[in-house]
N, C-alpha and C positions, 0 to 999 in steps of 0.2 A: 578449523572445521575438519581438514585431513585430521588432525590427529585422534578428533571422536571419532570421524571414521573408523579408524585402524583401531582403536581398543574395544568400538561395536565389535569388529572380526573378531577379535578377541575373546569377545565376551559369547560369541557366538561358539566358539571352537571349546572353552571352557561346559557350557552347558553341553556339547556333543559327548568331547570325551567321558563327563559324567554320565552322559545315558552309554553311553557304549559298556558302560563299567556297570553300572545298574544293570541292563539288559543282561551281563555275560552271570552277575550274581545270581540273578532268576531260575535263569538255563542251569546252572552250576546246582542252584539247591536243589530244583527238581530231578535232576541226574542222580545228585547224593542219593535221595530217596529213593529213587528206583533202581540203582545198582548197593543201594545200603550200606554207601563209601561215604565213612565217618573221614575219612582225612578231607575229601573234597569237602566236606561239609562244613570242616572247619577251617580251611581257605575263604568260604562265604563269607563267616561271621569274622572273619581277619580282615577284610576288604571293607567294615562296617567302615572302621576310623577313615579309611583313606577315602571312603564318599562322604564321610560328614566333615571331611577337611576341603572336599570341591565344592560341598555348599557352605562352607563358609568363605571358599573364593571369591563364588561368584556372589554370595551378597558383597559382600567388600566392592567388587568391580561396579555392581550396580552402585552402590552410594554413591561412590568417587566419580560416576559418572554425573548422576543427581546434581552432585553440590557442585560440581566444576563447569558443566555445562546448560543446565537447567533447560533439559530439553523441551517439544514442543509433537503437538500431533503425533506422527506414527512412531518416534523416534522413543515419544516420551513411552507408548502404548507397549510398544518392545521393550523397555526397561519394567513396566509392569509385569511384565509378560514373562519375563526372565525371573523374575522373581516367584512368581506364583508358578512358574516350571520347576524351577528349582525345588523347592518346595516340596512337590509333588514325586521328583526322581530319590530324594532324600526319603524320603519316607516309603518308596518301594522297595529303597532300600532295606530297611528296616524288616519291611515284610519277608522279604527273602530274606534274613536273617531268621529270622520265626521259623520258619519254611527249614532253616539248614539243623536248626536247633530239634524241631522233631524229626529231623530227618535222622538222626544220632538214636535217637531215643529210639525211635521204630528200628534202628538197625540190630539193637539188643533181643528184642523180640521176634518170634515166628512173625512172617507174614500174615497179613489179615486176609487179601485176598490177592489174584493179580490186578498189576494198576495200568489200566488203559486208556481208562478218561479223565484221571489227572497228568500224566502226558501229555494229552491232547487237549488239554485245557492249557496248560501251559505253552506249547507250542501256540496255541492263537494266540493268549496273551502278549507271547514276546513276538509275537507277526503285529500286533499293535503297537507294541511301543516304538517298533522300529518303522515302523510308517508316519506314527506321529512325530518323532522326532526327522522323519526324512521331508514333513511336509515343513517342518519348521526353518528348517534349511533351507528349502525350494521358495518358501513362503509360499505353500501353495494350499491355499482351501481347500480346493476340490476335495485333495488325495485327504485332507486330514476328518473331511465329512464323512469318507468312506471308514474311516476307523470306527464311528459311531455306533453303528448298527452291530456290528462285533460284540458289542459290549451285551447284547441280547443272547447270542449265543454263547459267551459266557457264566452267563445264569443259569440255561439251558445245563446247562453239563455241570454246574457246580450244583443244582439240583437232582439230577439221575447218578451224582455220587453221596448226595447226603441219602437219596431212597433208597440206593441198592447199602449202604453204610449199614442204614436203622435194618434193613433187613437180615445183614448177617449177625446181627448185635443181639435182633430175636431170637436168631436159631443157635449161636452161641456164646453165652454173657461172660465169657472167659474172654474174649476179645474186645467188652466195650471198649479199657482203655486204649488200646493203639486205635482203635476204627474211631473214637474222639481225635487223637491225633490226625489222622488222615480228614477228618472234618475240617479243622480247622485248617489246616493245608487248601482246602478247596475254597476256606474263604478267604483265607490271604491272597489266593491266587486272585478272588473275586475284584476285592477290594484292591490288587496292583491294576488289574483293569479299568475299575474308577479311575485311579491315579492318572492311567492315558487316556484315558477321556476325557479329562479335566485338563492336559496336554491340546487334544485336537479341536477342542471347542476354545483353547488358547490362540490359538494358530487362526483360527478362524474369525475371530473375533481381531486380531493381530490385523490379519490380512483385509478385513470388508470392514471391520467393525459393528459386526452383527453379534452379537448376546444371544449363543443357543445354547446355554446350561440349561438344565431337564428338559432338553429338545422345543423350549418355548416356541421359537422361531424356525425351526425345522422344514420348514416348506420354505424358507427365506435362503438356505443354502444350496 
């Protein structure tokens, strides 16, 4: 029993360093793009293999956990849990690789306009992941409920840059392609925000065992 303990830590310390490393690609690609530094941008996309070698870690850790100890109750729900996190940090990865990859492309060209609220859309998003994964830690519900609502204002601002977008694209068609570029940037950002949401309704579920994916239960937390 000590010994599942110690490789739980384990498995715990695995999924952190992995968001630590997610989280810093995020920040990374958004920066490329707003200082138009092709080299940072391609430290991103170099950093893909090294998270998709820690999600193949920690699936590994979770099986060998599975088959050797055939957990039970909340022990089992955390090996769920570790799994569909994992998941989830992989695959933001990815996005921020997207993100690094037009960041290159827009650095060839003029500016569209200045960028203030993908910045700042960025910045919440990585104030989410790093709460979700710090509730996961603490195992703490509360904090991870609070990431939630977040995910509103992320939409918020990923829409007042697709309107003001369509509006310079009207006034001039020389610019669609990079103002696409910058679109899609506001969705990747969107969609790494699902991603921690899918994290803090983990943690919460984790912790009470309450089920509030599309906020069904949302008065319950």
């Amino acid at each position: 029993m000590r010994h599942f303990a110690v490789e739980l830590e384990e498995l715990n310390q695995a999924i952190l360093e992995m968001g630590a490393l997610v989280e810093s690609t995020i920040h990374c690609s958004v920066q490329a793009l707003v200082d138009r530094d092709e080299r940072m941008a391609l430290r991103v996309i170099e950093d893909e293999n090294r998270i998709n070698q820690m999600e193949l870690d920690v699936d590994a850790r979770v099986t060998r956990l599975l088959a050797l100890n055939q957990p039970v109750a909340g022990d089992l729900r955390l090996l769920i849990m570790a799994l569909k996190i994992n998941t989830d940090l992989e695959r933001m990865g990815d996005l921020a690789v997207n993100i690094a990859e037009r960041a290159i492309s827009l650095s060839k060209v003029p500016p569209v306009k200045p960028l203030i609220d993908t910045p700042r859309m960025a910045s919440l998003v990585e104030d989410m992941l790093h709460r979700s994964l710090d509730s996961f830690v603490k195992r703490d519900a509360a904090l991870a409920a609070k990431v939630l609502p977040a995910d509103d204002e992320v939409d918020s601002l990923r829409d007042r840059i697709y309107s003001e977008l369509l509006e310079v694209m009207q006034l001039n068609p020389t610019v669609v392609p990079a103002a696409i570029h910058l679109m899609f940037v506001a969705r990747n950002l969107e969609r790494i925000a699902d991603h921690t949401t899918n994290i803090a309704e983990d943690v919460i579920f984790l912790v009470r065992g309450i089920d509030v994916r599309h906020h069904a239960t949302e008065n319950k937390v």
